[in-house]
Backbone as JSON, one array per atom type, in Angstrom:
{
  "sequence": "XXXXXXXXXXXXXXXXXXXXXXXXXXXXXXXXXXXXXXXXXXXXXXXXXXXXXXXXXXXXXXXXXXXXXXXXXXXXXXXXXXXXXXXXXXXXXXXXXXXXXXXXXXXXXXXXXXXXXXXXXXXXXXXXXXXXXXXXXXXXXXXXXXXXXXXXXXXXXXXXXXXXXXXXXXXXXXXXXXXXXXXXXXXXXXXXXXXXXXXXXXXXXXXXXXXXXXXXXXXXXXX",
  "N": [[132.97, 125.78, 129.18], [132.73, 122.57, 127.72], [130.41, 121.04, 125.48], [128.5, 118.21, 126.0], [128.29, 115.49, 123.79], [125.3, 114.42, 122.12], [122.89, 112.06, 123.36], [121.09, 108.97, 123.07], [119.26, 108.49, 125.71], [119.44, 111.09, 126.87], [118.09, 112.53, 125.42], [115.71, 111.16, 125.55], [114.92, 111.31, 127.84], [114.22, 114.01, 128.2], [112.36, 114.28, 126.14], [110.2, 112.84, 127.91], [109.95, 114.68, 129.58], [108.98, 116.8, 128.74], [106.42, 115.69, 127.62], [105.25, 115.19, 130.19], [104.75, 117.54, 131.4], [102.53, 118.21, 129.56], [103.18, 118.65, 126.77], [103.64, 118.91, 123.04], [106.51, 116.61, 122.25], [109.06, 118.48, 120.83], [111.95, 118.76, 117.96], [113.19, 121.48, 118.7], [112.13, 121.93, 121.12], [113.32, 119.52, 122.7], [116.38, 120.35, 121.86], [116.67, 122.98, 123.01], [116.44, 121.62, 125.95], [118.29, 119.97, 126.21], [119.98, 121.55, 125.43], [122.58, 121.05, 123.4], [123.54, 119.27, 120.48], [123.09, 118.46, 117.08], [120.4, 120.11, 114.36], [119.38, 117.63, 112.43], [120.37, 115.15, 113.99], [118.75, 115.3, 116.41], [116.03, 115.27, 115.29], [116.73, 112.46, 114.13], [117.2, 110.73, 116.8], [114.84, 111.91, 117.69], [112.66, 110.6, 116.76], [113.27, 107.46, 116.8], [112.99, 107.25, 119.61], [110.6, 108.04, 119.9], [109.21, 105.76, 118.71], [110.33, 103.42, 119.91], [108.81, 104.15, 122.79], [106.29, 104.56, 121.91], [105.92, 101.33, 121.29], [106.37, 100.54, 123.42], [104.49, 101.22, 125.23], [102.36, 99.72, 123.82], [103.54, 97.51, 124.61], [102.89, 96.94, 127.42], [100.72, 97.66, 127.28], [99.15, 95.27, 126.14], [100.36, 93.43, 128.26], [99.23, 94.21, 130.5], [96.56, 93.43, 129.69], [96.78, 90.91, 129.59], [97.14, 90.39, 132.5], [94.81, 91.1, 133.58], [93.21, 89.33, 132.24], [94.36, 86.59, 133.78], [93.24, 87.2, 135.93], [90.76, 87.26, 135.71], [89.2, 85.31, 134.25], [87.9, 83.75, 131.29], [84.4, 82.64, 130.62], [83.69, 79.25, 129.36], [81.43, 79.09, 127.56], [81.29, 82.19, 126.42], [84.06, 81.7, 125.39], [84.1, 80.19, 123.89], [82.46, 81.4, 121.81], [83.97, 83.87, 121.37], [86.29, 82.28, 120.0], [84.42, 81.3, 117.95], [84.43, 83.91, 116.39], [87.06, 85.08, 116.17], [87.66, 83.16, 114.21], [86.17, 83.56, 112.32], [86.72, 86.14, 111.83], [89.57, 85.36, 110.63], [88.49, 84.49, 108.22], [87.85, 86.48, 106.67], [90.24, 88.37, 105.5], [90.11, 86.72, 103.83], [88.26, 86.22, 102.31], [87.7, 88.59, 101.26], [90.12, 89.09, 99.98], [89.77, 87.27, 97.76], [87.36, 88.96, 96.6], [88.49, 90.87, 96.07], [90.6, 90.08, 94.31], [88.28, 89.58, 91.76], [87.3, 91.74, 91.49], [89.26, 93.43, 90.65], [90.01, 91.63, 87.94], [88.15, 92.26, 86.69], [88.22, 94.94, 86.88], [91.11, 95.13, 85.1], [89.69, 93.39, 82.8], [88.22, 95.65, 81.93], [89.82, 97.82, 81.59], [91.67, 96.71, 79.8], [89.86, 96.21, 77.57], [89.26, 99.3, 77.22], [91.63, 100.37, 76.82], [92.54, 98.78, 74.46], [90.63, 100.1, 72.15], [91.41, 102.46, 72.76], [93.92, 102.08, 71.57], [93.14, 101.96, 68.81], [91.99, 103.69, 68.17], [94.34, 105.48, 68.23], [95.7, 104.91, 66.33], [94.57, 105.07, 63.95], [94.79, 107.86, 63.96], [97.51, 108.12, 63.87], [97.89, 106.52, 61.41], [96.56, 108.64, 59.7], [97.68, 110.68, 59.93], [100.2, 110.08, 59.19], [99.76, 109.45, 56.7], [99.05, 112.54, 56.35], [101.51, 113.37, 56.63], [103.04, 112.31, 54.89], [101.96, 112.99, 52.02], [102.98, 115.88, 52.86], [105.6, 115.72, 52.82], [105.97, 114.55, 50.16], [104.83, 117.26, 48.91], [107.16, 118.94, 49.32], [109.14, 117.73, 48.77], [109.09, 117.86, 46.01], [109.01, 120.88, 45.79], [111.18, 121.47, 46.5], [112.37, 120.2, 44.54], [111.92, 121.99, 42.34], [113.2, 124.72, 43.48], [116.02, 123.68, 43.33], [116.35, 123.31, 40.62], [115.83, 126.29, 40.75], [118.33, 127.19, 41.88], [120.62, 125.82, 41.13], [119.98, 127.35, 37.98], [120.65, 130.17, 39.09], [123.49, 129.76, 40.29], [124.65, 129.4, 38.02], [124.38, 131.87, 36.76], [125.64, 133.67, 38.22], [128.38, 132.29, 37.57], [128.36, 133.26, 35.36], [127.92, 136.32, 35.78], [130.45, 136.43, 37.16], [132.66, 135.88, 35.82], [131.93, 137.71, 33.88], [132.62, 140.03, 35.62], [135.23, 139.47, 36.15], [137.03, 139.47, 33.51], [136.22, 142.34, 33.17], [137.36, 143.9, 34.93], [139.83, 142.67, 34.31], [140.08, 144.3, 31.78], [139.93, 146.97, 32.97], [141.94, 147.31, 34.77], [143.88, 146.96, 32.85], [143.0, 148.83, 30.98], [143.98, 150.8, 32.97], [146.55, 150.89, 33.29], [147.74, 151.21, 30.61], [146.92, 154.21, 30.54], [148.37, 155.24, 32.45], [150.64, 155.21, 31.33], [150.21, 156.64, 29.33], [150.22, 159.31, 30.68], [152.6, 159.74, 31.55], [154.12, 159.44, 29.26], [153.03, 161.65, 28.11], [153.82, 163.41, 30.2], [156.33, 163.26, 29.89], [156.82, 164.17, 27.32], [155.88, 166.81, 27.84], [157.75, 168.12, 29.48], [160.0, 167.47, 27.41], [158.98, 169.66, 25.27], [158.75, 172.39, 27.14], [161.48, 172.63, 27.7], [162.53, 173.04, 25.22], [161.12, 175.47, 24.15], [162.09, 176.86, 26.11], [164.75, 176.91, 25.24], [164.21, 177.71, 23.04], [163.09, 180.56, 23.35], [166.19, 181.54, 24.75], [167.85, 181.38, 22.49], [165.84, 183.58, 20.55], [166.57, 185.56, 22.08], [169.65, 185.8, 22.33], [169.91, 186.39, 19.26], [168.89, 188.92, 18.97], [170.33, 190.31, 20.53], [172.7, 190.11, 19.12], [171.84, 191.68, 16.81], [171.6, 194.04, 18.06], [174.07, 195.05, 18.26], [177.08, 197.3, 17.43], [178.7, 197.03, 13.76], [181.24, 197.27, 14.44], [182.22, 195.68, 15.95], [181.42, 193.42, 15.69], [182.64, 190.16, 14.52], [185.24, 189.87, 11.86], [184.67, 188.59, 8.67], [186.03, 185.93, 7.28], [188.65, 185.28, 4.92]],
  "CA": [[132.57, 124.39, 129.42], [132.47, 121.93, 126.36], [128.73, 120.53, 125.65], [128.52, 116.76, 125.91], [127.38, 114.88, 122.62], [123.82, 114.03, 122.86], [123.05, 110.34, 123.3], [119.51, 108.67, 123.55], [119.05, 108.4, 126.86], [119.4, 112.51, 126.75], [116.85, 112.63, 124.52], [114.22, 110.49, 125.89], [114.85, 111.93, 129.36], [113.63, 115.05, 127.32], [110.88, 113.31, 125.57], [109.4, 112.3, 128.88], [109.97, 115.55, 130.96], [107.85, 117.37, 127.72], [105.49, 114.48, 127.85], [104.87, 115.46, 131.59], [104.77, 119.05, 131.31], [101.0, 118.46, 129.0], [103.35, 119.47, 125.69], [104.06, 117.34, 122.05], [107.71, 117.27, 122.03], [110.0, 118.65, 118.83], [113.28, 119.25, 118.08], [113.42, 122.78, 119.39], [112.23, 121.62, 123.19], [114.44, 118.78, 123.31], [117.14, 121.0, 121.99], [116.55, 123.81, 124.81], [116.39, 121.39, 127.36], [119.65, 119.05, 126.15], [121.46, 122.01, 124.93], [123.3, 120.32, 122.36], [122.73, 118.38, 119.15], [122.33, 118.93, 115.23], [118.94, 119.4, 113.89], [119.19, 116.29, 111.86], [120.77, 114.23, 115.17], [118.2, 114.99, 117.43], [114.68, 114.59, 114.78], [116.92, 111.23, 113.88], [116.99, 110.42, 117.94], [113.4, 111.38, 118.88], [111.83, 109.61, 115.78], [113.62, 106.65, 117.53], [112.18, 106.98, 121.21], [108.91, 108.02, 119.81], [109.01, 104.49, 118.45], [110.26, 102.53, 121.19], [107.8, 104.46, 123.6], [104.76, 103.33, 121.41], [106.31, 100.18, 121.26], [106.83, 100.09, 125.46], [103.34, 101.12, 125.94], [101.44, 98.46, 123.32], [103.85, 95.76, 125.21], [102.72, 96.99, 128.51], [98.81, 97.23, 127.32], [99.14, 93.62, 126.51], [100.66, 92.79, 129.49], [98.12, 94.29, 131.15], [95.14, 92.65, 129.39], [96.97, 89.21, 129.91], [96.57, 90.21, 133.76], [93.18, 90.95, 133.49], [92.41, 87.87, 131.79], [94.66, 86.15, 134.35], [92.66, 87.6, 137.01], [89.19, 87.18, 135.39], [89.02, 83.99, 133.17], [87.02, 83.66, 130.29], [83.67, 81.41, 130.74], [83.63, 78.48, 128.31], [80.88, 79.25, 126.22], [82.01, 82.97, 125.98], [85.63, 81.89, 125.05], [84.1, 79.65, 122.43], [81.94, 82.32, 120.97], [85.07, 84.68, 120.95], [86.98, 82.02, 118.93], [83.93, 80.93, 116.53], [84.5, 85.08, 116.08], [88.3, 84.85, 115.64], [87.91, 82.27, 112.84], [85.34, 84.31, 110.81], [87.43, 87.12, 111.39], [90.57, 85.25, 110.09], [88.47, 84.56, 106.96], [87.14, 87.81, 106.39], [90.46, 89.07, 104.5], [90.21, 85.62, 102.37], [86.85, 86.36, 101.36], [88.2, 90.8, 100.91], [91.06, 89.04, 98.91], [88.69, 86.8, 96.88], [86.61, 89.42, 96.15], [89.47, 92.04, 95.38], [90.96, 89.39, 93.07], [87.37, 89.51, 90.79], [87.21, 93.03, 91.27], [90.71, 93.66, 89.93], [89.89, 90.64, 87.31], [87.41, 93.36, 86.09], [89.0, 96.38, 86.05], [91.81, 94.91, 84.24], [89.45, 93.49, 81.48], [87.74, 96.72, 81.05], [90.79, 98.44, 81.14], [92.03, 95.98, 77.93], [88.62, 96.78, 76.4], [89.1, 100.58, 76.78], [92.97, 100.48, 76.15], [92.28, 98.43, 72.82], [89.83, 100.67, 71.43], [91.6, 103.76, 72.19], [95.24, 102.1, 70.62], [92.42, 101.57, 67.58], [91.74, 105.22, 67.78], [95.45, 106.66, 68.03], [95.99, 103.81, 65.42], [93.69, 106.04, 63.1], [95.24, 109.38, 64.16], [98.66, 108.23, 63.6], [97.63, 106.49, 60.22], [96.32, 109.67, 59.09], [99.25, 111.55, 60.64], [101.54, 109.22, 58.67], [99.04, 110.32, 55.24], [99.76, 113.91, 55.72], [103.19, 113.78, 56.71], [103.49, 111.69, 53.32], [101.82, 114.36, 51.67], [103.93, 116.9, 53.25], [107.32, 115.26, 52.38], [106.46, 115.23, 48.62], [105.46, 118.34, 47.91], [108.62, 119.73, 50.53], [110.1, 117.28, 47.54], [108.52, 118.6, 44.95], [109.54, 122.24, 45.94], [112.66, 121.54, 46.44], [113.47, 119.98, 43.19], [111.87, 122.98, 41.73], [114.29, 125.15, 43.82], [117.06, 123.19, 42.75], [116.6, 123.97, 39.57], [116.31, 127.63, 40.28], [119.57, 127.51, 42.3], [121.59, 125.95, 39.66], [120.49, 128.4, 37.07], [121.0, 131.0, 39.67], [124.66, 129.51, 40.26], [125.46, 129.18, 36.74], [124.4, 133.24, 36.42], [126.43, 133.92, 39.4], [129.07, 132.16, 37.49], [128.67, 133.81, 34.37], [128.61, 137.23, 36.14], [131.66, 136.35, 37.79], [133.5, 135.76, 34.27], [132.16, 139.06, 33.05], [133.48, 140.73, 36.2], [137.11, 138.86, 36.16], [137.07, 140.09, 32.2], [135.83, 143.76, 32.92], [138.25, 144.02, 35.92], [141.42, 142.74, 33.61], [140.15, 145.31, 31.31], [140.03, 148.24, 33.7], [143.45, 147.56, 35.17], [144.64, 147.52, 31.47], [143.13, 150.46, 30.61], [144.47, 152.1, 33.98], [148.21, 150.83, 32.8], [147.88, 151.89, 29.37], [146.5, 155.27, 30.94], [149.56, 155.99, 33.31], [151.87, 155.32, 30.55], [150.17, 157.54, 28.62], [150.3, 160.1, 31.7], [153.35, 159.66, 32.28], [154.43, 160.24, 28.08], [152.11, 163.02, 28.4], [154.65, 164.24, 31.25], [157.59, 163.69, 28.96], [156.68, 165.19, 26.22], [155.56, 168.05, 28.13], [159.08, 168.48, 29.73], [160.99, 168.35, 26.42], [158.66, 171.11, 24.87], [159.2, 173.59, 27.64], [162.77, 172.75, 27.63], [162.29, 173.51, 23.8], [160.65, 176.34, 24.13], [163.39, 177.55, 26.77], [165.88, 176.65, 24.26], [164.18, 178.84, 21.7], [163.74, 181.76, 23.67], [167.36, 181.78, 24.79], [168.18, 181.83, 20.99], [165.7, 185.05, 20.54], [167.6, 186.61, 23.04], [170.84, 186.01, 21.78], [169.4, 187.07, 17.87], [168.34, 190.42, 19.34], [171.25, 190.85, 21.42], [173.15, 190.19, 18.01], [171.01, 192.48, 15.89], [171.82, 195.54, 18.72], [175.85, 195.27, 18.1], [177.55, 197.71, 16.52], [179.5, 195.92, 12.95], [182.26, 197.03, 14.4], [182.14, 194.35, 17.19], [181.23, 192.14, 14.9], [183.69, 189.49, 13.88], [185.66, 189.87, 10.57], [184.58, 187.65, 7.63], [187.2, 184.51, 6.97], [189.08, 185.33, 3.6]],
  "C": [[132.2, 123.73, 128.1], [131.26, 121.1, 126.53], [129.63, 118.93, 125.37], [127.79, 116.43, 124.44], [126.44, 114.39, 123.15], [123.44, 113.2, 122.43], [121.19, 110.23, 123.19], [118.71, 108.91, 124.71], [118.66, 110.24, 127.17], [118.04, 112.8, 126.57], [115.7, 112.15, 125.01], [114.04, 110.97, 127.55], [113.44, 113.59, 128.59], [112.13, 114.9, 126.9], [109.74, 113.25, 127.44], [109.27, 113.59, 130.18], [108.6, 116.7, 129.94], [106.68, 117.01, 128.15], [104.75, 115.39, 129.58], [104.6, 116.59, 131.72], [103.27, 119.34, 130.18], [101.48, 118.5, 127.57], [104.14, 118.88, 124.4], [105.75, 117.54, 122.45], [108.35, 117.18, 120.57], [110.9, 119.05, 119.29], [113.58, 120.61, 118.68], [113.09, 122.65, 120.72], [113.32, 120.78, 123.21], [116.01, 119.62, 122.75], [117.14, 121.66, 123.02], [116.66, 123.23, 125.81], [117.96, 120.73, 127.56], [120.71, 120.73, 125.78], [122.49, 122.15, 124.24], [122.98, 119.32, 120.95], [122.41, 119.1, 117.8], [120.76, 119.19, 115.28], [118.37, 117.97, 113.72], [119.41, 114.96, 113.84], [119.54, 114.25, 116.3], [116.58, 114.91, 116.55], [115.23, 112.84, 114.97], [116.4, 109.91, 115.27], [115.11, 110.6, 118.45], [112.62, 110.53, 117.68], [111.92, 108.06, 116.42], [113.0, 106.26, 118.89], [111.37, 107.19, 121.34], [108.33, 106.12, 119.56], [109.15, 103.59, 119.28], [109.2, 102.68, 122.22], [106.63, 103.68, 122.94], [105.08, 101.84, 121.45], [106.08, 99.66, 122.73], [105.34, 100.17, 125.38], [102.42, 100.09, 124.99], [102.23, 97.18, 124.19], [103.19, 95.76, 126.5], [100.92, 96.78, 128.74], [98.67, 95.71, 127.5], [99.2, 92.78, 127.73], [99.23, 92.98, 130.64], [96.76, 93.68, 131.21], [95.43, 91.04, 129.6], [96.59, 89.44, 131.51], [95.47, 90.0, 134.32], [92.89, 89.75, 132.98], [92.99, 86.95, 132.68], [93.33, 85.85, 136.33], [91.07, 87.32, 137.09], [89.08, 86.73, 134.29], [87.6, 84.0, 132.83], [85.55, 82.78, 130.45], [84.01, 80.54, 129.66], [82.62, 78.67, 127.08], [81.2, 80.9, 125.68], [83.58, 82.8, 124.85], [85.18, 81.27, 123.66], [83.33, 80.37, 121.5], [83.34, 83.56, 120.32], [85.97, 83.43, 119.89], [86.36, 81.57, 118.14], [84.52, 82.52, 115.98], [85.74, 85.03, 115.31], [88.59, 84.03, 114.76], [87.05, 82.77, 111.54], [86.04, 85.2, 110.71], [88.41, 87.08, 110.29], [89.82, 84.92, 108.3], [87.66, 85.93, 105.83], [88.59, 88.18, 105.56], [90.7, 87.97, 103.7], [89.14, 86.06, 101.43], [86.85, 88.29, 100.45], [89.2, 89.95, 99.42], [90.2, 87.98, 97.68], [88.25, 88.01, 96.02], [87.25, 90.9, 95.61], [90.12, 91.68, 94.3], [89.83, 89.64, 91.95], [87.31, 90.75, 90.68], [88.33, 93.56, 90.24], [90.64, 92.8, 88.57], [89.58, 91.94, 86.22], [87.85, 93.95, 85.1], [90.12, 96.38, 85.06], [91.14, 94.53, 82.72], [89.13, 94.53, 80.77], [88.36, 97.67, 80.98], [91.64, 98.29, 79.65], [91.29, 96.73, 77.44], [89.42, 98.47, 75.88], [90.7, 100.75, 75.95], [93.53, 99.89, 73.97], [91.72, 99.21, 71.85], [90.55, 102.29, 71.68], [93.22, 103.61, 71.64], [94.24, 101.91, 69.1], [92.36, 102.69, 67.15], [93.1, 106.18, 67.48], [96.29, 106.13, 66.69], [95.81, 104.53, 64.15], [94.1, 106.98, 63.08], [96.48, 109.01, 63.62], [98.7, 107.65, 61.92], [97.1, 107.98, 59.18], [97.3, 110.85, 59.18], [99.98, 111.65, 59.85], [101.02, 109.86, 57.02], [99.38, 111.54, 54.87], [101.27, 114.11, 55.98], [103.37, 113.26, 55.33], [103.28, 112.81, 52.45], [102.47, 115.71, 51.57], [105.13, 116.83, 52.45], [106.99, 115.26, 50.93], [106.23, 115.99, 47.77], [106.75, 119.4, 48.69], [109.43, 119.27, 49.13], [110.0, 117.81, 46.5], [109.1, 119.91, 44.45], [110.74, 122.54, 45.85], [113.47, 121.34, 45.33], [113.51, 121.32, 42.43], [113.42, 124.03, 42.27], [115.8, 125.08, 43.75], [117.41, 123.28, 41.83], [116.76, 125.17, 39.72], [118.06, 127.89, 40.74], [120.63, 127.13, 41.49], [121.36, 126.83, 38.76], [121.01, 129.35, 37.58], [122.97, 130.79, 39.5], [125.49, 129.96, 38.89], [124.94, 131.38, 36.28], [125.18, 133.98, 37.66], [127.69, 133.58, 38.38], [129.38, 133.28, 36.62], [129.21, 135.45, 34.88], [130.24, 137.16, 36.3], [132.75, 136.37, 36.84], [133.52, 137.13, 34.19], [132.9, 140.05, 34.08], [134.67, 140.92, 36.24], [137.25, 139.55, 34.53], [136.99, 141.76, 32.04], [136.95, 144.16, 34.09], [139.52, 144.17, 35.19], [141.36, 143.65, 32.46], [140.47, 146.98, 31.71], [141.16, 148.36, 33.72], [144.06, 147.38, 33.76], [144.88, 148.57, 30.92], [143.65, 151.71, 31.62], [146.25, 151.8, 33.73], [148.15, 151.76, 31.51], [147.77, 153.77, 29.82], [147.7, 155.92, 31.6], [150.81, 155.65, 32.95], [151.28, 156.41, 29.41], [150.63, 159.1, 29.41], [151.5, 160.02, 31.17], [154.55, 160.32, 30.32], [154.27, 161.61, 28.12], [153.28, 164.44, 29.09], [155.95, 164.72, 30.14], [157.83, 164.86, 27.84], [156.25, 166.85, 26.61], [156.89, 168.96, 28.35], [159.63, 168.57, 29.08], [160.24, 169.35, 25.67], [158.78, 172.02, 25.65], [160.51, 173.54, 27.55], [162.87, 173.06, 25.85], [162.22, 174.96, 24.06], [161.69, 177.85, 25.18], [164.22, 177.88, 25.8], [165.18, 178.33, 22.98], [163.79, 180.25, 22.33], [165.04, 182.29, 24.38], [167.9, 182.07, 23.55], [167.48, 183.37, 20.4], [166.18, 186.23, 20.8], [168.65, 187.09, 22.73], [170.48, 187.1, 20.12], [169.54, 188.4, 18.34], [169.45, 190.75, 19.86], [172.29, 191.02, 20.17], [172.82, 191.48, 17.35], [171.67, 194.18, 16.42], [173.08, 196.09, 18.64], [176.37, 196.1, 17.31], [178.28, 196.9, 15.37], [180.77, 195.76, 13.32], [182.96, 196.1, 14.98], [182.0, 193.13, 16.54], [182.64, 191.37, 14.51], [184.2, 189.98, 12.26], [185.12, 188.44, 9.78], [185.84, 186.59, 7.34], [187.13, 185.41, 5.5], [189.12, 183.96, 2.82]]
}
């Protein structure tokens, strides 16, 4: 079965069966009893027929007290005591607003007063504020120039390093060229003295192998 959307009339049926039953009503009774409805939709709805209800029953008091007075008219000097009443009443909030105007007159001057004297005082704080911040800023200036100087000399010994490094660097790698051409001579020259040294004991060899020959083996002399 699909729930019906829940209308006013729902609602205030609700409202009034609560009401009757001794018990306030809230969204969670008139839910349970309707069955249906948002949160929001049904506070929105009884906020609504709470209002009209108070509304129904002040029109209905009235009505009622016009009956009564219908029914049981005023004497004349009563009625005119009730409206000398009703005319002091009506000037009772002239004489509230009068006397809220001088009141307020007041508090506003001695609000100036105090507000003057304590912009006099933050007047003083911030003047003295303004003194040491001045203060501040030139020896921050001060320091800084100093520092400025050290960082340029610093720079300029940064640079200079940097020279002697680039200078001691193109020296190294010079002396590591020069070095692995010397190596590398070193090598050469090593290789033609053992090949030397080959050379000359292959010639020993031969000598001796010479030396062991009978003459007769020997070659003849050229004529």
């Amino acid at each position: 079965m699909t729930r019906s959307s829940l209308t006013y009339d729902m609602v205030k049926e609700a409202i009034l069966e609560i009401q009757k039953a001794g018990d306030k009503p809230s969204v969670r009774r008139i839910r349970d009893i309707t069955n249906t409805g948002s949160h929001k939709t049904i506070s929105e709805l009884l906020d609504q027929v709470m209002e009209n209800l108070r509304l129904e029953a002040e029109e209905a008091e009235r009505a009622k007290a016009d009956d009564l007075l219908d029914q049981y008219p005023v004497p004349d000097n009563l009625s005119k005591l009730l409206s000398g009443l009703s005319a002091k009443l009506q000037e009772i909030p002239l004489l509230y607003a009068e006397s809220a105007a001088a009141a307020r007159a007041d508090i506003i001057r001695e609000d100036d007063r105090r507000r003057t004297a304590t912009m006099a005082d933050h007047q003083k704080a911030l003047d003295a504020m303004e003194a040491d911040f001045r203060q501040q800023a030139s020896e921050l200036l001060e320091a800084n120039a100093n520092k400025g100087a050290q960082i340029a000399d610093l720079t300029e010994q940064i640079q200079s390093l940097s020279e002697d490094l680039t200078t001691a660097k193109y020296r190294t790698d010079l002396a590591e060229t020069k070095l692995s051409e010397t190596e590398e001579r070193i090598r050469q020259l090593t290789t033609a003295l053992t090949e030397q040294d080959e050379t000359r004991k292959t010639l020993n060899r031969l000598l001796e192998l010479n030396k062991n020959l009978p003459p007769s083996t020997l070659p003849a002399a050229a004529e």
